[in-house]
N, C-alpha and C positions, 0 to 999 in steps of 0.2 A: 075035973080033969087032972090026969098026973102031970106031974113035971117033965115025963118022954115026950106025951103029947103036946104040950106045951112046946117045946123044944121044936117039933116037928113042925108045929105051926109057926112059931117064928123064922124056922128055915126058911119051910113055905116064902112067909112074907117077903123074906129078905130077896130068894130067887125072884119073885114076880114083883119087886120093886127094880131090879138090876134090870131084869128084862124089859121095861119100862125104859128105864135110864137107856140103854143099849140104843134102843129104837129112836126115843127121841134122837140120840146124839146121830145116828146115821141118819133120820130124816134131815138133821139141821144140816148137816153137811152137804145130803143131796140137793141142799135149798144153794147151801152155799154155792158149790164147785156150779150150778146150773146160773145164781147168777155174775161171778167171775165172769161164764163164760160171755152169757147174755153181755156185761161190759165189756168184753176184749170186741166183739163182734160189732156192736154202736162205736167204738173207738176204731178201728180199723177201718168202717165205714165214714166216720169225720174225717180223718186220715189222707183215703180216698177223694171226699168233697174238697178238702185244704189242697189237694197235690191238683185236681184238675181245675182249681179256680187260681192258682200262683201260675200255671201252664200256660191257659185260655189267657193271662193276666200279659206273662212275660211274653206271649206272640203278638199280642195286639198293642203292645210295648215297641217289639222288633218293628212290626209292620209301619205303626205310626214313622218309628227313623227311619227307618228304610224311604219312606215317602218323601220325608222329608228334606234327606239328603240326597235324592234325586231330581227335587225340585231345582 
């Protein structure tokens, strides 16, 4: 082989190495940003469970005094 072609195949390589690199890194991203979101949405939902069990918590709280200082 001459040295042009030589040349041409290391190109070669070089592009369909980068293309390679490219891909991965936007799969690992799409892994990423998908699971961010996956945590913001389990977080949001504990959130949720913490705010209606302090609620359910704080009425049956009220309700007990209320009773009590009625008695």
């Amino acid at each position: 082989m001459d040295n042009q072609t030589n040349k041409n195949n290391q190109q070669n390589e070089n592009t369909v190495t980068e293309g390679i690199k490219n891909t991965a890194g936007a799969a690992f991203h799409t892994v990423h940003s998908a699971l961010e979101t996956t945590e913001n949405v389990a977080m949001n939902a504990v959130d949720g469970t913490a705010n209606a069990i302090n609620k359910l918590t704080n009425n049956n709280k009220d309700k007990k005094q209320n009773n009590s200082n009625n008695q």
